[in-house]
N, C-alpha and C positions, 0 to 999 in steps of 0.2 A: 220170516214172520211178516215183514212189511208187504212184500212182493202176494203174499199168500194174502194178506189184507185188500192190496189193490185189486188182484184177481177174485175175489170176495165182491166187492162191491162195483166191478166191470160185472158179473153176472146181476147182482140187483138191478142194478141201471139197464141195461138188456134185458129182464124178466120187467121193469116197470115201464118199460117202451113199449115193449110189444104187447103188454095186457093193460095198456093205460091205466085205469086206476085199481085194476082187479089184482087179487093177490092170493095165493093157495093158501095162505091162512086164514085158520077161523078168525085171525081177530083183525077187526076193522080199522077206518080212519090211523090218527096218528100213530099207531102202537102196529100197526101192521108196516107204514114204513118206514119206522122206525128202530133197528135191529140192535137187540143188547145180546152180545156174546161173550157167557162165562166161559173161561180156560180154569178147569180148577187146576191140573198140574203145575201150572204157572203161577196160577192164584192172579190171575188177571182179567178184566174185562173193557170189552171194545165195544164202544157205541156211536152208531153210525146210520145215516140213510144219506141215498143216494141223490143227487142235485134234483128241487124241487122247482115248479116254477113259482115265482111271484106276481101281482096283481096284474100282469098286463097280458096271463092270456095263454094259449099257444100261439104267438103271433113271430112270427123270422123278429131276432135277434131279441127277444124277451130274455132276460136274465134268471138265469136258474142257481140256486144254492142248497147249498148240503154238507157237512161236516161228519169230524171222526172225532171220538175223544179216544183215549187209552187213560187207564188208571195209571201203568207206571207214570205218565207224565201229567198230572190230575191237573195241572193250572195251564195249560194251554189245550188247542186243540187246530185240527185243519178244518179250514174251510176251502169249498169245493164250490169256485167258482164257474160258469159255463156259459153258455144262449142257448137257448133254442133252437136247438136245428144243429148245433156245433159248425156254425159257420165262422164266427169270430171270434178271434185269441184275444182271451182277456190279459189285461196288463198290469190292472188294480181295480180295487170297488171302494167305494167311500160310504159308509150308513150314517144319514140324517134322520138319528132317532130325539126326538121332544124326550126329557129337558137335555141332553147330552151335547155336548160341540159336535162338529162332525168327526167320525170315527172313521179313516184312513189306514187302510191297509193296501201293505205292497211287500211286507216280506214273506217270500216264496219259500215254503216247505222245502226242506232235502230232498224229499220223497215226491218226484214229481207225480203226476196223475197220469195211470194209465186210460184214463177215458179219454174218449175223443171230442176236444173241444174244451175241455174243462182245465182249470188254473188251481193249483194246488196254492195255497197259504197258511202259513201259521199264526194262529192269533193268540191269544191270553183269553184265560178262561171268561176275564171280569168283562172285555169287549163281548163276547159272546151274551153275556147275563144283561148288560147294557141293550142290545142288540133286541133283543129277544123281548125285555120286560118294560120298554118303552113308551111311551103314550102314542106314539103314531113315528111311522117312517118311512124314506124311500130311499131309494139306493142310486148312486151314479157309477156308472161301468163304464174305463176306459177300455179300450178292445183297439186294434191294428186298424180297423174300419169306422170308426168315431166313439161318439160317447154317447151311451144310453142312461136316462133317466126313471125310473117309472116308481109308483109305489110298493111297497111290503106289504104295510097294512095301516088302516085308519080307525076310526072310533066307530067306525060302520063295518067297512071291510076287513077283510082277513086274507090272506093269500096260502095256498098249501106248505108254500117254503115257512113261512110265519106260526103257521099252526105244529108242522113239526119242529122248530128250533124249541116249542114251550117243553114238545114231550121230550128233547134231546135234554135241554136245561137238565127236566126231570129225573131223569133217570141215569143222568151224569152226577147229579144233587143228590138223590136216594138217599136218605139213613144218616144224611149228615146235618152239622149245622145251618149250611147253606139254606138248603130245603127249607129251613123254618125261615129265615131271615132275607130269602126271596119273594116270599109267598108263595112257594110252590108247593105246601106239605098238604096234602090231600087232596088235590088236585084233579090226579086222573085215579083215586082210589077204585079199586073194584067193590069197596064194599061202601056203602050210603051213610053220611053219618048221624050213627043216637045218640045223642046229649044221653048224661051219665048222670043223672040227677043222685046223686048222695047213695047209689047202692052200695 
């Protein structure tokens, strides 16, 4: 199952290379890469998009992120560290997200990353929800070749990696209490909301 997972998202990340930002689905922005898969056999689902970049660009060794969650394991998930270009092995990432301390991660998933260039971790869901619902942040990447710093996102900017951790929150949150207690509950609804005046 995992192996089928990583092979799963080595083809995402190769279909979002080579078509940059286009994607054979009808649906756009974050919800296109952003991939929820029901198993009903299993009664399981897996949500994931493949390493995105953040604010600095396509530019050689700009840091890229992307995450998995699994319902069997609801309070953790991987995060899927990388650069640009996959020239350097990352080793850890630190998120300096307003008002949080710095958030420090370096323990390495089982399941390493079959992608080339990318650093498998496992984080706790609550770092993820920190991460994501922040006031502003940027990320320092240690890597074999130094230490890269750049931003996520500011009260101006956004970065892609930033825009899909909201829809990954989302849709990892779905139908639960989370969702209301994050501010995530209607969010990216499909449907526009009508106040319910006393019908």
């Amino acid at each position: 199952m995992k192996q089928r997972l990583w092979a799963t998202l080595a083809m995402v990340a190769g279909a979002v290379a080579l078509t940059g930002c286009g994607s054979a689905s009808k649906k756009g922005g974050t919800e296109a890469v952003v991939q929820v898969k029901v198993d009903n056999t299993q009664r399981a689902t897996i949500i994931e998009f493949a390493p995105q970049l953040i604010d600095c660009g396509r530019v050689a060794r700009c840091p890229t992120l992307g995450a998995i969650w699994h319902s069997e394991t609801p309070n953790r998930a991987t995060l899927l560290v990388g650069t640009w270009g996959g020239q350097a092995k990352v080793e850890s990432i630190e998120f300096n997200v307003r008002p949080h301390a710095p958030l420090r991660v370096r323990s390495l998933a089982k399941e390493a990353s079959s992608l080339p260039g990318v650093t498998a971790f496992v984080v706790p869901m609550d770092t993820i929800e920190r991460i994501t619902l922040g006031k502003g942040g940027w990320v320092r990447v240690a890597t074999d070749s130094g230490v890269i710093e750049e931003n996520m996102y500011s009260g101006e900017r956004s970065s892609p990696a930033a825009d899909a951790f909201k829809r990954f929150l989302y849709e990892a949150y779905k139908g639960t209490d989370k969702e209301l207690s994050s501010g995530l509950l209607g969010v990216f609804s499909d449907k526009p909301y009508q106040p319910n005046y006393g019908k």
